[in-house]
N, C-alpha and C positions, 0 to 999 in steps of 0.2 A: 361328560355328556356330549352326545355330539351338539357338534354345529352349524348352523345352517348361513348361506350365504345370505351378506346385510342388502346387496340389491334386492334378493327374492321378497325381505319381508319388507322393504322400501316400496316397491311394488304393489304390493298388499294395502300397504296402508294407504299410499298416495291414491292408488286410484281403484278404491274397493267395488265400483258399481260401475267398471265401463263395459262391461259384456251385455248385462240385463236392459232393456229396453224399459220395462215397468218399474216404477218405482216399489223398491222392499221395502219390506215393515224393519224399523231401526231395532238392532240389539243391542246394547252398550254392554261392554265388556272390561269388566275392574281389575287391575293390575292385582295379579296371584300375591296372597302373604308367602312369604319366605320363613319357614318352620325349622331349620334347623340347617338348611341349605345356602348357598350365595343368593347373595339377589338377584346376583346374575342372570345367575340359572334360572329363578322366578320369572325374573323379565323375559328369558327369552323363550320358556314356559308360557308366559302370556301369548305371547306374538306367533306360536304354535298354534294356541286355544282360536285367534283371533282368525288364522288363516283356513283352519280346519271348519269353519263357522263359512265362511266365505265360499270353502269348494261346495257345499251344503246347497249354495246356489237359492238360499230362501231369504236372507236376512243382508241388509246393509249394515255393517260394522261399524259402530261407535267407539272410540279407544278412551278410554280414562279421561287423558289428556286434553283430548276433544270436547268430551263435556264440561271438564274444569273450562276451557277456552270461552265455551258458548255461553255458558250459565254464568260465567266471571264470578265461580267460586273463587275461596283461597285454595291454595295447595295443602294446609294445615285440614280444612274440612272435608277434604277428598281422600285423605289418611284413616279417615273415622271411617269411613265403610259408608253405605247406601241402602242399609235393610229396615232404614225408620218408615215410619208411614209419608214424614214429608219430603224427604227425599225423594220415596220415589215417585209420589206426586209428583214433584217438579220435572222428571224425566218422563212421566205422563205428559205433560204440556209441551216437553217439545218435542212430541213428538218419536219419543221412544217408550217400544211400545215390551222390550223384556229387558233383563237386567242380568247378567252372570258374575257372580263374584265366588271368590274361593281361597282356596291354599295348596302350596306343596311342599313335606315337609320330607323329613324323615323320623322313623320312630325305631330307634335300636337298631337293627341292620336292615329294616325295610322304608320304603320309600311311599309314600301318601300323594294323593291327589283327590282334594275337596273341592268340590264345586256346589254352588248354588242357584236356582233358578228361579228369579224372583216376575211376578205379570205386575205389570207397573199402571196399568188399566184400571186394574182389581183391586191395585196395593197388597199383596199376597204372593207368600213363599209357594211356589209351584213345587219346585220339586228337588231333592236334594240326594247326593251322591258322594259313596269315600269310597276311594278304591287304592292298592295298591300293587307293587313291584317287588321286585329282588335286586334290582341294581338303579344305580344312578341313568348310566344308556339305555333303559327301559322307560322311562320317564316320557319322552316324544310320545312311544305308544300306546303309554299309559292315558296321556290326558287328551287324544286324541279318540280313543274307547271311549273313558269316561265321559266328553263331550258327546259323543253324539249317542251315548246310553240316555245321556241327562234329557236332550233333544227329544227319544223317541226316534232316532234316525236308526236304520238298517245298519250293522259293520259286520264285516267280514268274519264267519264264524272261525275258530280255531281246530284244525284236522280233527274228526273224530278220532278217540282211542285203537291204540292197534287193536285185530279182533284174530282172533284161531279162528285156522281154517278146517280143524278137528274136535270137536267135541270130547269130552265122553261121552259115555253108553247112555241113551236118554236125553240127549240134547244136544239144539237142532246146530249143525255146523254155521259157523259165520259169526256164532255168540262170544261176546270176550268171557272168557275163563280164568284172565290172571290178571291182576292191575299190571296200568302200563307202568313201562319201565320209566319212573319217575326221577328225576336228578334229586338228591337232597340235599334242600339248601340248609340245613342245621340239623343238629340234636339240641333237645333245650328239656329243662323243668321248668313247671310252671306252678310260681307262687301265688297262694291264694294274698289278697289287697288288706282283708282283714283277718285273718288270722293269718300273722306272716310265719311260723313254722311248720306251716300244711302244704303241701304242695299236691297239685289234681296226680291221678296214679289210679291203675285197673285193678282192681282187688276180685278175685272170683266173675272174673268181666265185667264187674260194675263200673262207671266212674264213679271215684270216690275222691277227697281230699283229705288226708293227712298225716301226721308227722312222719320222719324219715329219720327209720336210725340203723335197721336191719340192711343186708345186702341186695333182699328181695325188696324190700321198700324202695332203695335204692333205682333197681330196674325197672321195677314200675313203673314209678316215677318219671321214668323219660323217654322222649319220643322221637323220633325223627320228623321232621316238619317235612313233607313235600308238597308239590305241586297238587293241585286240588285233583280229586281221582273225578270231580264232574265239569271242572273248571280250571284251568292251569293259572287265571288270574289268582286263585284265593287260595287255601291249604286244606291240606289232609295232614291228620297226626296218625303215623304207626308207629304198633308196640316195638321198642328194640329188643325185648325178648320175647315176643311171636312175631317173627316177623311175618307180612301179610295179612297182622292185624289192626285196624283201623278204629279208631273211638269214630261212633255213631250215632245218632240217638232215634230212638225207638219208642214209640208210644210216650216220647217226649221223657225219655230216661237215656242218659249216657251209657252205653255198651263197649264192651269192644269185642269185634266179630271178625271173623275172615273174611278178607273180601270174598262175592261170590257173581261178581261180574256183571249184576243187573244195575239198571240206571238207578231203581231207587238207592239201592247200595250205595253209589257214590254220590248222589245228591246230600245223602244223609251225612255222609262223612267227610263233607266239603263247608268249609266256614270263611267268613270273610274276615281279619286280621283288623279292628278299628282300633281308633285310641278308646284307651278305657274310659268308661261310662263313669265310675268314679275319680278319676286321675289322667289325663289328656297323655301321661307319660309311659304308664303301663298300658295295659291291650284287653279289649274285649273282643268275642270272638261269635260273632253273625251267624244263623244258618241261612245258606244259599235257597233251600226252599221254605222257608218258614222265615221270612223276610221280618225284624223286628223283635225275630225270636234268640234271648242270647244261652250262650251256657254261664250257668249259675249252681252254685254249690246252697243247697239248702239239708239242713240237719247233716251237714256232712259228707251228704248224697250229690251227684252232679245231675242235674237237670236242663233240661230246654226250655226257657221259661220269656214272657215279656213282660213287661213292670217299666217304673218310672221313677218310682219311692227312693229312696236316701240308703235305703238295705240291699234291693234288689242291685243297684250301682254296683255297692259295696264288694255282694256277693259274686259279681258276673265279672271282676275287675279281678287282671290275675299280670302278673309278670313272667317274662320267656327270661329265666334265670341258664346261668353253665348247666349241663348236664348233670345231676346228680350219680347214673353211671359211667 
């Protein structure tokens, strides 16, 4: 991961409020857990989160450390996190008035970034966010995004998709016609969490999940992961034997369709990659516009569904296994 120079974030900390004349409302800001990564990285992951908060230009930065200092916590009780109700009471009283706590971890070959948004006023979780990457030097602009998505703040949108400057016959030029040319980062099968010899697979373009033992099961069965066709933060799965076609969901039923260039198209076939809902280690998989809505396998069928229940987990919880072709 890269690294940034220790005068810059020295600077940062020492003298977080000499530009603003008015006094900011304080944020406290908790040192990121370390998920699977060095601490290191955590740390200096936090000290990223803490500066990127600062160009923000609205909030006086509180560091971990600082309120252990002020409060003459121990170090032992500042380990336990801050999302009790008395805790954040007490960073109510002095004076701080939001609370960011989080994690960066890695899950299989991707990399995670949690944060939390806690109002310390109200005592209450504002708002929370998981997002991730493809590499470890993605990480900077990862939790730089995900901060100020968390915030509410504006960032920098990513190039729209390339677009034909030719149509066909019936449609209007300037329209994209073919997904972009996407990098892929894998080919993977993916196991179903409770019934582990099913794995998700297109059957007659349905999603469906399960067993594998024929060649065409095989192909089905596996996908190429790329960059999100609405979003390059999140993914798209295409068929490896059609290629150009994409799992989608549709009237809240998994498809797989050829892409055809419109935004809902990729909306549809864009998901966000979380730790699984039953299993922190395997992956559940978000729809970017149906926020809350996961893919889940019910009677076998794959579905777009939200739930909370102990089944619904179960069902929506899948593993990115080797390639079954």
């Amino acid at each position: 991961m890269k690294r940034l120079p220790f005068l810059f974030w020295a600077f940062i900390f020492l003298f977080p409020s000499v530009s603003p004349a008015k006094e900011l409302p304080k944020i406290a800001v908790w040192d990121l857990a370390a998920l699977g990564i060095a601490s290191e990285y955590a740390k200096q992951l936090t000290e990223i989160l803490a500066g990127e908060i600062v160009k923000i230009k609205k909030y006086e930065v509180i560091s971990q450390e600082n309120v252990r200092t002020l409060a003459g916590w121990e170090a032992q009780k500042m380990q336990l996190g801050c999302t009790d109700a008395k805790c954040l009471t007490a960073l109510g009283q002095m004076d701080v008035t939001k609370l960011i706590s989080g994690s960066a971890g890695k899950i299989g070959n991707r990399y995670t970034v949690s944060l939390s948004l806690f109002d310390t006023q109200n005592v209450r979780s504002e708002n929370k966010l998981t997002d991730y990457c493809r590499s470890e030097d993605e990480l900077i602009e990862l939790v730089q995004a995900t901060l100020r998505k968390l915030l509410g703040e504006e960032m920098v949108s990513p190039p729209p998709p390339a677009q034909s400057k030719i149509g066909p016959p019936g449609q209007a030029t300037g329209m994209p016609i073919a997904p972009p040319q996407a990098t892929v980062v894998s080919m993977a099968s993916f196991q179903s969490y409770n019934f582990r010899n099913h794995f998700i697979r297109h059957a007659n373009f349905l999603g469906e999940i399960t067993p594998v033992s024929s060649e065409l099961d095989r192909k089905d069965s596996t996908f190429r992961i790329v960059p999100g066709l609405a979003d390059s933060y999140y993914v798209s799965f295409e068929s490896v034997n059609y290629p150009g076609h994409y799992l989608r969901h549709q009237d809240f039923r998994l498809k797989l369709q050829k892409f055809d260039g419109s935004q809902l198209f990729r909306q549809e076939a864009t998901f966000k990659m979380v730790p699984g809902l039953a299993d922190g280690s395997w992956s559940s998989f978000e729809s970017v516009n149906y926020p809350g809505h996961y893919i889940r396998h019910k009677n076998f069928h794959l579905y777009l569904e939200r739930g909370s229940d102990d089944l619904f987990r179960k069902d929506s919880t899948f593993r990115a296994a080797p390639p079954n072709s």
